[in-house]
VOPABA-435810 format. One record per residue: residue number from 1; x negated, y, z of N, C-alpha, C, O in turn. Coordinates in Angstrom, 1 decimal, decimal comma. Last residue first. Example, Ala and Ser with C-alpha at 12.3 -4.5 7.8 and 13.67 -1.06 7.14 Angstrom:
residues 2
   num      n.X      n.Y      n.Z     ca.X     ca.Y     ca.Z      c.X      c.Y      c.Z      o.X      o.Y      o.Z
     2    -12,8     -2,2      7,1    -13,7     -1,1      7,1    -12,9      0,0      7,9    -13,4      1,1      8,0
     1    -13,2     -5,7      7,8    -12,3     -4,5      7,8    -13,2     -3,3      7,8    -14,2     -3,3      8,5
***
This chain:
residues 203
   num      n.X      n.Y      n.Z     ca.X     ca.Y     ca.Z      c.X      c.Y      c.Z      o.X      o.Y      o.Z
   203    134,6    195,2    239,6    136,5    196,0    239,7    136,3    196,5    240,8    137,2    197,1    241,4
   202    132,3    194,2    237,3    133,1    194,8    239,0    134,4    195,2    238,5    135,0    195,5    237,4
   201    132,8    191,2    235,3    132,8    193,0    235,6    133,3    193,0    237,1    134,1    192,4    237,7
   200    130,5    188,3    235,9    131,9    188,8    235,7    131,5    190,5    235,8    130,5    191,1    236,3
   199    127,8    187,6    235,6    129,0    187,2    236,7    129,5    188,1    236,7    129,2    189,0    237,6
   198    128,1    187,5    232,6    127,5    186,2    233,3    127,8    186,0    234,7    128,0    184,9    235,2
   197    130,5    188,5    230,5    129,0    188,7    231,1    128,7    187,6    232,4    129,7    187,1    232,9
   196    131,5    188,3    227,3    131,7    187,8    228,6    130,3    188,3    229,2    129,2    188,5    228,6
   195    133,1    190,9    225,3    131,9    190,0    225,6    132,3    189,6    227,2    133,0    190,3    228,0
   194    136,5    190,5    223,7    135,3    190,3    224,4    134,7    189,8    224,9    134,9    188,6    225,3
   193    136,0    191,0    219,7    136,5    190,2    220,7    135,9    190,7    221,9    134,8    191,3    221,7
   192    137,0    192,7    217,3    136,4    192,9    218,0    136,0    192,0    219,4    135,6    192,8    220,2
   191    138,8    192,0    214,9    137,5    191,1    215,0    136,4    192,1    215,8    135,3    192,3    215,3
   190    141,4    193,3    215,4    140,5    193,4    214,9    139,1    193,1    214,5    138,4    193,8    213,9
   189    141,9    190,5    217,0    142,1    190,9    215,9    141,7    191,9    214,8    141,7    191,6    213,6
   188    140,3    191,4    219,6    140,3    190,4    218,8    140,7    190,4    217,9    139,8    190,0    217,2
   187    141,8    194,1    220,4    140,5    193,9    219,5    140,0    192,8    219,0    139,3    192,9    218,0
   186    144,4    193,0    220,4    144,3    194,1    219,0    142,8    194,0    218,9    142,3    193,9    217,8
   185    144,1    191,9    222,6    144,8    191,1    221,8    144,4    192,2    220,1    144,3    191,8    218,9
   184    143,6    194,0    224,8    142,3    192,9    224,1    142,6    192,2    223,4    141,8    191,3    223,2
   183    146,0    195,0    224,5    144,8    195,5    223,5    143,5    194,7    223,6    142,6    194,7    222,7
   182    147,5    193,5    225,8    148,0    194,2    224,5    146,2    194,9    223,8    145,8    195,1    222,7
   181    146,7    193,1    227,8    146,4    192,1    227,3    146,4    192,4    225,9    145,8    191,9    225,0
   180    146,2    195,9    229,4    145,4    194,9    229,1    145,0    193,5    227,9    144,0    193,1    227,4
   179    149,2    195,8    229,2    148,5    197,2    228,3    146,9    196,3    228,5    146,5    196,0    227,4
   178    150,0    193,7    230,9    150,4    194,3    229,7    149,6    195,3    228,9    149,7    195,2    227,7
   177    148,6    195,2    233,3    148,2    193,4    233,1    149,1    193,3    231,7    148,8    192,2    231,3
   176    150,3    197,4    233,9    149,1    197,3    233,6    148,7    196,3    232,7    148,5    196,5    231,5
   175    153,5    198,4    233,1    153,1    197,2    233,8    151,3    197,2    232,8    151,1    197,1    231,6
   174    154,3    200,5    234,6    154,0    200,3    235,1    153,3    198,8    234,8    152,8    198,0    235,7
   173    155,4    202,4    232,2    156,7    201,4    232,8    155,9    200,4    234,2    156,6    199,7    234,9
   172    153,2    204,0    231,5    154,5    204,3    232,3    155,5    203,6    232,9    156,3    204,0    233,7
   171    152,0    201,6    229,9    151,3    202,5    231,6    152,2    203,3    232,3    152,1    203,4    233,5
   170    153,5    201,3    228,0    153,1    199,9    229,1    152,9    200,7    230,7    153,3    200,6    231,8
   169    153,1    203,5    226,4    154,6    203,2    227,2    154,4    202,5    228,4    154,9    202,8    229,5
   168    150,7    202,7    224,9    150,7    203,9    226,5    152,1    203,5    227,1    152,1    203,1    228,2
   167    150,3    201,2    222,6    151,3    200,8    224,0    150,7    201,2    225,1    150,4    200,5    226,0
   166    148,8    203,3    221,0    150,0    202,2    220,5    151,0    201,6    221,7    152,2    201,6    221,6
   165    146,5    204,0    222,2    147,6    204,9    222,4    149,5    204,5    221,8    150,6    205,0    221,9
   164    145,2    201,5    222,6    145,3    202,4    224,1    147,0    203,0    223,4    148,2    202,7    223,8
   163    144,7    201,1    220,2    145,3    200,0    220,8    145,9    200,7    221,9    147,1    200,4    222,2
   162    143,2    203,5    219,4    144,3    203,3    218,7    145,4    202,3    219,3    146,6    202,4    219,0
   161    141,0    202,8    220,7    141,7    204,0    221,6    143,2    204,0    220,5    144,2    204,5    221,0
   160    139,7    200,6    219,6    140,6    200,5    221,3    141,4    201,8    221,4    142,3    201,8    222,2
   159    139,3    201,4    217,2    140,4    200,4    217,3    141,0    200,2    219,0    142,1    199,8    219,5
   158    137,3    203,3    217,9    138,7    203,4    217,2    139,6    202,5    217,5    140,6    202,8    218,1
   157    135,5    201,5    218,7    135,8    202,7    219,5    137,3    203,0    219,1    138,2    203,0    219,9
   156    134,8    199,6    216,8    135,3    199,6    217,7    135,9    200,7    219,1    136,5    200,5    220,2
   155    133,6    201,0    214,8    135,2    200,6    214,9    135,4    200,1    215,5    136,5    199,6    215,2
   154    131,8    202,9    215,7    132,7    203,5    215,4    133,8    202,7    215,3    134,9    203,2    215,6
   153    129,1    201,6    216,2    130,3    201,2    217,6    131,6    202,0    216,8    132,7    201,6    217,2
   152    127,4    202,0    214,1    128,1    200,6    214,4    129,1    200,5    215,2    129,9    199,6    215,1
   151    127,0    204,8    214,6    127,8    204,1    213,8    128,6    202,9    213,8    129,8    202,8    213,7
   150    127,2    204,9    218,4    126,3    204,8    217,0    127,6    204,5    215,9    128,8    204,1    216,2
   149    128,1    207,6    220,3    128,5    206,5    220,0    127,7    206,2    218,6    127,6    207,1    217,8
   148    125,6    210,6    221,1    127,0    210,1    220,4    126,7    208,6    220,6    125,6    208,2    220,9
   147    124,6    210,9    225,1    124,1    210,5    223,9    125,8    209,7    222,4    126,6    208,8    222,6
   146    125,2    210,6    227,3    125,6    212,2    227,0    125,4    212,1    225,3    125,8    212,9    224,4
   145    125,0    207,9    228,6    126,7    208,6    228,1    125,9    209,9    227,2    126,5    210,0    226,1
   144    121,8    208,3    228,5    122,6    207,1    227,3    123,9    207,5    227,4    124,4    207,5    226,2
   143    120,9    210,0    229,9    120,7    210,1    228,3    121,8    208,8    227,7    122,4    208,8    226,6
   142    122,2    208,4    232,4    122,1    210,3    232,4    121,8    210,0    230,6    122,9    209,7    230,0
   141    120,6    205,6    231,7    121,8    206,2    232,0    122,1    207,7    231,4    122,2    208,0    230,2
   140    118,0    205,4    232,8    118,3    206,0    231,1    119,6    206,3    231,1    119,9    207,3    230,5
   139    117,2    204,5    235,3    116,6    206,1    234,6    117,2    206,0    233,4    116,6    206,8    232,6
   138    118,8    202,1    235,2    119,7    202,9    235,4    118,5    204,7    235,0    118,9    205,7    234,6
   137    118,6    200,0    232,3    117,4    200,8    233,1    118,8    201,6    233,2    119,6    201,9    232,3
   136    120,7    199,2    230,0    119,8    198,6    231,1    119,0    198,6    232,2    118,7    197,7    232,9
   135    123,0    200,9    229,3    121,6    200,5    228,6    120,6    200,1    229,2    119,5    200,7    229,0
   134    126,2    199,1    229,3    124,8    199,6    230,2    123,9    199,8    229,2    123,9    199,0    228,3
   133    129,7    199,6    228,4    127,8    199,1    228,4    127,5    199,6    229,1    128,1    200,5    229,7
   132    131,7    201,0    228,4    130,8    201,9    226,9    129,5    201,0    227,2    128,5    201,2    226,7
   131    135,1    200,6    228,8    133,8    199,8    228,5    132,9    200,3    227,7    133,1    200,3    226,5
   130    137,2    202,4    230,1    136,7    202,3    228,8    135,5    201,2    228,9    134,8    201,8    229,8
   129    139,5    202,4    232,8    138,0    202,3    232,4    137,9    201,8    231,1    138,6    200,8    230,9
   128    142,4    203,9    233,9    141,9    203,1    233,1    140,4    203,3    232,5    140,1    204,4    231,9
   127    143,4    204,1    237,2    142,0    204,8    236,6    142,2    203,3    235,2    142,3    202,1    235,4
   126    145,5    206,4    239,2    144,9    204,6    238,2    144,2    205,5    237,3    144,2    206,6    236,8
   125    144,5    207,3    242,6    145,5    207,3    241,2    145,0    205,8    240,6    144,5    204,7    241,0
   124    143,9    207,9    245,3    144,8    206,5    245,1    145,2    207,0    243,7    146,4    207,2    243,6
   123    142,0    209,6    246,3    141,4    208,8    245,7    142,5    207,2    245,1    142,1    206,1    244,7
   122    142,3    213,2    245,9    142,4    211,7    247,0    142,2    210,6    245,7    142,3    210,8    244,5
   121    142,1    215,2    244,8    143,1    214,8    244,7    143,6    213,6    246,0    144,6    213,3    246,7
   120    139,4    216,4    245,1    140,4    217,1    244,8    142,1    216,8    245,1    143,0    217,6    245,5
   119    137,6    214,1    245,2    137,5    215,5    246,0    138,6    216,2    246,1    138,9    216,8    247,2
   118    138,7    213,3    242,7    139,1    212,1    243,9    138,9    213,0    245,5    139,5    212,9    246,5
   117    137,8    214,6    241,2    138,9    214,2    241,1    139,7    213,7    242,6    140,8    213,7    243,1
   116    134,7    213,9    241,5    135,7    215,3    241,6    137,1    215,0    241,6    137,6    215,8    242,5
   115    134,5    211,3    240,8    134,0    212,1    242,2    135,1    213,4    242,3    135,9    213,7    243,1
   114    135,8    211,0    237,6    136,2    210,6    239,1    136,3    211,0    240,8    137,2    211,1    241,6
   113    133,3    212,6    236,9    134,7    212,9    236,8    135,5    212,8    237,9    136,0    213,5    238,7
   112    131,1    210,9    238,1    130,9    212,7    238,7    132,5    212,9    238,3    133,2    213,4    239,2
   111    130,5    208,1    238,8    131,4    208,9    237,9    131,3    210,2    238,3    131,7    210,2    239,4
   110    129,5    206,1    240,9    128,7    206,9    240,4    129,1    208,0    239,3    128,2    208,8    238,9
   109    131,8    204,8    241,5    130,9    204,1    241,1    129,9    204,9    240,2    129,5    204,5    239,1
   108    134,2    205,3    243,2    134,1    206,1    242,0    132,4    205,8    241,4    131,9    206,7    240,7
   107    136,3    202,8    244,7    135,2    203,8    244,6    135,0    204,7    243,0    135,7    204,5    242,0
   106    140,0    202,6    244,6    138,9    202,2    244,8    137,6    203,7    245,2    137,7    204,8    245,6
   105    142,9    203,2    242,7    141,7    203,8    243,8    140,8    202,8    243,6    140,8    202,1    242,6
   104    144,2    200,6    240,8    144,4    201,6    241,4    143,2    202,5    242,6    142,9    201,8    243,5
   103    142,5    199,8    237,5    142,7    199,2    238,6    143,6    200,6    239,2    143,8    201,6    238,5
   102    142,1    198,3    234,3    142,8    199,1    234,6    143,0    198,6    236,4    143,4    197,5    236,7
   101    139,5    197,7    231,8    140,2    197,2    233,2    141,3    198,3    233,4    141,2    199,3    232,7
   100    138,6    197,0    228,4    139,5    197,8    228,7    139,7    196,9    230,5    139,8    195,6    230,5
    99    136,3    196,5    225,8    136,2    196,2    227,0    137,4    197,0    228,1    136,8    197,8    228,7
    98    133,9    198,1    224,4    135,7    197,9    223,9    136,5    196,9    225,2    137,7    197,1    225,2
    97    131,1    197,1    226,2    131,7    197,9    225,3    133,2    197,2    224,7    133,5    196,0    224,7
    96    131,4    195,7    229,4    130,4    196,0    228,3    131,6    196,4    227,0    132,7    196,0    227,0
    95    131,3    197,8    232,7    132,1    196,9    231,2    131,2    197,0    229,9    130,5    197,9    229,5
    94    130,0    199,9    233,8    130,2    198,1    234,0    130,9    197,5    233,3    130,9    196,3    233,5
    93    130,8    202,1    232,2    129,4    201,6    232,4    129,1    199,7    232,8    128,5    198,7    232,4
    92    133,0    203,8    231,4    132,7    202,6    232,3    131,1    201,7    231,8    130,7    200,8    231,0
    91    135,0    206,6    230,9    133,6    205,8    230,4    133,9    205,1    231,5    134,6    205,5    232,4
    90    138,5    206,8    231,2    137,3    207,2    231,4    136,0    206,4    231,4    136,0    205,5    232,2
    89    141,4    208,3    232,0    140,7    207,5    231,1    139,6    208,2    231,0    139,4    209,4    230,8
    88    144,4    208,5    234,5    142,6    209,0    234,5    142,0    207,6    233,0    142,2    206,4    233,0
    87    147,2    209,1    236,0    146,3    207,9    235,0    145,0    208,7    234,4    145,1    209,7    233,6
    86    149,7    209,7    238,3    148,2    210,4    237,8    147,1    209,1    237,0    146,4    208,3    237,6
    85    151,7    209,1    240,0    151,7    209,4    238,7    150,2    209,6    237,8    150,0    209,7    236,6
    84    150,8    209,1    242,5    150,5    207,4    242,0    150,8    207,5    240,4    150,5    206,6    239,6
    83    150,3    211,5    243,2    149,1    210,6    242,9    149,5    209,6    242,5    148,6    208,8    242,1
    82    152,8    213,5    241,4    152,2    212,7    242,3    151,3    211,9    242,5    151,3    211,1    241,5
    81    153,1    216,5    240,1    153,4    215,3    240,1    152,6    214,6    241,1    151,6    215,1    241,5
    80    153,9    219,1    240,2    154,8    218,4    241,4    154,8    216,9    240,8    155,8    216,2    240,8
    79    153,6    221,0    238,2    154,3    220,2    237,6    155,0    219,2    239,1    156,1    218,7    239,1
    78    151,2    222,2    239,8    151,9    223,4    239,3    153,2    222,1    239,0    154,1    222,2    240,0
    77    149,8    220,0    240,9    150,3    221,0    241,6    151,2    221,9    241,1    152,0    222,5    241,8
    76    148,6    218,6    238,5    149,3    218,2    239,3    150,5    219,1    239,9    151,7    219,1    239,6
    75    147,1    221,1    237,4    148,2    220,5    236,6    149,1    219,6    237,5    150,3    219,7    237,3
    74    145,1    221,6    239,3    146,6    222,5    238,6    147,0    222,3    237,9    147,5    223,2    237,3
    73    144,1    219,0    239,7    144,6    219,5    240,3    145,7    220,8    240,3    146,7    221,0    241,0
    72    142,5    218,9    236,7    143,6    217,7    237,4    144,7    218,4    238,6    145,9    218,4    238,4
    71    140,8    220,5    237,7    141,7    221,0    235,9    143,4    220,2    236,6    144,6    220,5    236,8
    70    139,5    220,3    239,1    140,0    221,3    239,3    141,1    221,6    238,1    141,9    222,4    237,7
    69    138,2    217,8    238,6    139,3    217,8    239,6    139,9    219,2    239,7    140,8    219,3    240,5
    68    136,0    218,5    236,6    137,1    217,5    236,2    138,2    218,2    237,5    139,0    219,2    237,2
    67    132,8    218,7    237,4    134,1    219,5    238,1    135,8    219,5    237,8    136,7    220,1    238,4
    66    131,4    217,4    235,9    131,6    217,1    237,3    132,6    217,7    237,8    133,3    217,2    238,8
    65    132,4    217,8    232,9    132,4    216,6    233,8    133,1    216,9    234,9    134,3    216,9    235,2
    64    133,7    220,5    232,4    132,8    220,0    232,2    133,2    218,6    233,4    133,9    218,6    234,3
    63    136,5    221,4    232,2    135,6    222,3    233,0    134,1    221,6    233,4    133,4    221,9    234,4
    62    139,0    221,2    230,7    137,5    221,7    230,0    136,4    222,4    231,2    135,7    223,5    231,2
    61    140,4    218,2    230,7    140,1    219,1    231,3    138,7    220,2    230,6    137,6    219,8    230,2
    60    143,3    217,3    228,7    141,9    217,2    228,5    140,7    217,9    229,7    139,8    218,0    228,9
    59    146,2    215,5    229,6    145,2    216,8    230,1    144,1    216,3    229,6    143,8    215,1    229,8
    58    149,4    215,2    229,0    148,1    215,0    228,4    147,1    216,1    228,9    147,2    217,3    228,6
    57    152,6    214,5    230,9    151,3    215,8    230,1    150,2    215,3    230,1    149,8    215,0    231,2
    56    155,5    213,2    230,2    154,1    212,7    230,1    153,3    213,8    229,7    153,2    214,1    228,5
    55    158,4    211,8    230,9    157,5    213,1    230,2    156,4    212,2    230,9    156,3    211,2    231,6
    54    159,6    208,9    229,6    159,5    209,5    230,5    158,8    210,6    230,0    158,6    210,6    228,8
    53    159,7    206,8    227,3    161,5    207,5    228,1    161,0    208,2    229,3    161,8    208,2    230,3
    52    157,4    206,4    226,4    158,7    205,4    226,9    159,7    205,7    228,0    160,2    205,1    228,9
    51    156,9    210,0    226,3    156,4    208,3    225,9    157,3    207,1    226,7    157,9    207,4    227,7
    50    157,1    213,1    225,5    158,0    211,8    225,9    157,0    210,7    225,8    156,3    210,7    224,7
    49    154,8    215,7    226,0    156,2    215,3    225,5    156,8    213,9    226,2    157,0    213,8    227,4
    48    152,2    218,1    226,4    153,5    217,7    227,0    154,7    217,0    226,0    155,4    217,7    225,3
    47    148,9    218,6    226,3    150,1    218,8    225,4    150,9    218,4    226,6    150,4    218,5    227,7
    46    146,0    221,4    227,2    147,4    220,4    228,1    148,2    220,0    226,5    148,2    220,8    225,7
    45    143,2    221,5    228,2    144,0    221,6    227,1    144,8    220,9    227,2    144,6    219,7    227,3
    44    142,4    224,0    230,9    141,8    222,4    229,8    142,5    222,5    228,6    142,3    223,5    227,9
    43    142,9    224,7    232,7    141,2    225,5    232,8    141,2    224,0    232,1    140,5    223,0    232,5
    42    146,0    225,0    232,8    144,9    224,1    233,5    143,6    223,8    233,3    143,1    222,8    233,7
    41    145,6    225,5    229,3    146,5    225,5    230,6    145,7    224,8    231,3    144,7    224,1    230,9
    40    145,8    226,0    225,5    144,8    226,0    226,8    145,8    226,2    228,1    146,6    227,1    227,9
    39    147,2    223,2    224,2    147,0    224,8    224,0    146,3    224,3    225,7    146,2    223,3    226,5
    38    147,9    220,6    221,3    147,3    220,8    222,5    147,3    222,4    222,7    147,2    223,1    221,6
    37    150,6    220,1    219,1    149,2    220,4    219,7    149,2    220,7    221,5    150,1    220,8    222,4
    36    153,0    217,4    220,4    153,3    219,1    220,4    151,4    219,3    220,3    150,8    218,9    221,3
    35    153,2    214,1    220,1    153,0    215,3    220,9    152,6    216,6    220,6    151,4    216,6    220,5
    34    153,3    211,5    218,5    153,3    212,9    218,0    153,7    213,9    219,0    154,7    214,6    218,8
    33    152,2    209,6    219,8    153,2    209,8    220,2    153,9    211,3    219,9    154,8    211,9    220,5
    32    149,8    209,2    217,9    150,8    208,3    217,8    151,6    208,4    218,9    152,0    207,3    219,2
    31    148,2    211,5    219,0    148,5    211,8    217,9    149,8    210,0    217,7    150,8    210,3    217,1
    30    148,2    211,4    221,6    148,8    212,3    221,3    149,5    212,1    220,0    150,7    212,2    219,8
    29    146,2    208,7    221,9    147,9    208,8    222,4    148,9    210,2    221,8    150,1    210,1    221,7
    28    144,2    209,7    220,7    144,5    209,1    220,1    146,1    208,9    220,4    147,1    209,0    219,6
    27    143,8    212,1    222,5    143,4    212,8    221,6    144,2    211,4    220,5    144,9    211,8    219,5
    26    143,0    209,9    224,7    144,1    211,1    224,9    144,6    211,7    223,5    145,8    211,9    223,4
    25    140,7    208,9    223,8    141,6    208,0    223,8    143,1    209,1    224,2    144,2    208,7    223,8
    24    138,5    210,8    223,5    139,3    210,7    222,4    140,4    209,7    222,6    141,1    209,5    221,6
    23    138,7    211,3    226,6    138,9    212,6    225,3    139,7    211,9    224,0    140,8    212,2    223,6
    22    136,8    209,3    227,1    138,4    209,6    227,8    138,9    210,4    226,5    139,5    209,9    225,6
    21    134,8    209,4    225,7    135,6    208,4    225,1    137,0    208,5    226,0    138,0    207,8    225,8
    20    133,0    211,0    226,4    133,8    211,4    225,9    134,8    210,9    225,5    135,7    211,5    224,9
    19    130,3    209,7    227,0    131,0    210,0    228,0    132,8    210,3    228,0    133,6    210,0    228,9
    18    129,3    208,9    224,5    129,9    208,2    225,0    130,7    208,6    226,4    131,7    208,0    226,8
    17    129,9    211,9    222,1    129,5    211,3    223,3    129,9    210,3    223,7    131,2    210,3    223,6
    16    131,6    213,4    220,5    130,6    212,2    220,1    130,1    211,2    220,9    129,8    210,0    220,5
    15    131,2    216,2    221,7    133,0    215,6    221,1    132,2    213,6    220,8    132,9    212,8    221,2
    14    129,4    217,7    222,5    129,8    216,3    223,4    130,9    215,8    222,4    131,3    214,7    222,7
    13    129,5    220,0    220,4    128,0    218,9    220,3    127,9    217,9    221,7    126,8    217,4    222,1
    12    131,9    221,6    220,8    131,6    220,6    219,7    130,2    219,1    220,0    130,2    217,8    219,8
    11    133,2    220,6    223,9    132,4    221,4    222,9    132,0    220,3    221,8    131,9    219,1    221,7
    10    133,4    219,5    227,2    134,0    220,7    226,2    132,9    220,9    225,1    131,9    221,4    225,4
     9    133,4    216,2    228,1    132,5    217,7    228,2    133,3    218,3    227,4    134,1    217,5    226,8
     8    135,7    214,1    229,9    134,9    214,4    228,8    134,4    215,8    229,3    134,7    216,4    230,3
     7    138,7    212,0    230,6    137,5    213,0    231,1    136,3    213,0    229,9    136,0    212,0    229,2
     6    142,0    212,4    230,1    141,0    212,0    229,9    139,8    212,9    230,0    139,7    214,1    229,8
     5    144,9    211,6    232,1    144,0    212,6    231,9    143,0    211,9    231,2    142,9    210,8    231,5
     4    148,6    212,0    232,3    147,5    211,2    231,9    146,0    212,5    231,4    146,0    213,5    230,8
     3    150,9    212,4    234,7    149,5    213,5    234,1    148,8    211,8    233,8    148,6    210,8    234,6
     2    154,4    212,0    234,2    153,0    211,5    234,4    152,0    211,9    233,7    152,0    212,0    232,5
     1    157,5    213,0    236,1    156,5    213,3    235,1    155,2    212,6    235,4    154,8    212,5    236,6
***
């Protein structure tokens, strides 16, 4: 079985948030893998069904950001899945917007989800990174994820997490550098293209 998790706040007035954009990319794979509603399990909101011939539980966690790893971790633990099963979606700040990397471990580059997660779990899962920008001054940060996505970003927000949850299969069959290309192929077409930055995104 594979815990895909997306990180986010609980509640109506984050559902909007850039931080949140794990949330809705979960919230998108569910609904084009018609997975069973969501109910409360794992101090979150769990579904469970099939995606390219494997189980797959959907965890929202509801224990706010920083504390993410406590949700992750009884869902791991109870189900006996394993860190290399465990796929995490989640804001990225070094990517400039619609913007999709997918790496394994590394650092947690200031992420409080991640941090926790990684407290919890160890630090070898896969992390697919959303691209939400910088807003240039790190004092604005803290206001800039907690703050909704503008209008303008709405279609692109959509069209990635629609691209995300169209070929999630890719992330179970393992092949990343596919699920990459597959959706920076859907945002260009959607006449979202991406932006290049001048020396390149961290990884």
């Amino acid at each position: 079985m594979f815990l895909f998790v997306g990180l986010g706040n609980p509640g109506r007035e984050y559902s909007g948030n850039r931080h949140n954009i794990g949330f809705m990319a979960i919230d998108a794979i569910a609904r084009a893998s018609g997975l069973p509603a969501f109910r409360k399990r794992f101090l979150g909101e769990a579904g469970e069904g099939e995606i390219g011939g494997e189980k797959v539980l959907l965890l929202k966690p509801l224990t706010y950001m920083n504390d993410s790893g406590q949700s992750v971790a009884q869902a791991a633990r109870f189900h006996k899945i394993p860190l290399a099963k465990i796929v995490v979606f989640h804001d990225e700040l070094d990517l400039p917007p619609a913007r999709l990397r997918i790496k394994t471990g590394g650092g947690d580059a200031g992420h409080n989800g991640l941090r926790s997660i990684t407290a919890h779990m160890g630090k070898d899962y896969k992390r697919v990174r959303l691209g939400i920008g910088h807003p240039g001054d790190k004092a604005r940060v803290h206001s800039y994820v907690l703050s909704d996505f503008a209008k303008s970003e709405s279609g692109w927000v959509e069209a990635l997490c629609e691209a995300i949850a169209k070929n999630a299969a890719l992330l179970v069959s393992g092949d990343d550098a596919g699920l990459q290309n597959r959706v920076a192929l859907a945002l260009r077409t959607a006449g979202f293209p991406e932006e290049k930055t001048a020396g390149g995104d961290r990884t």
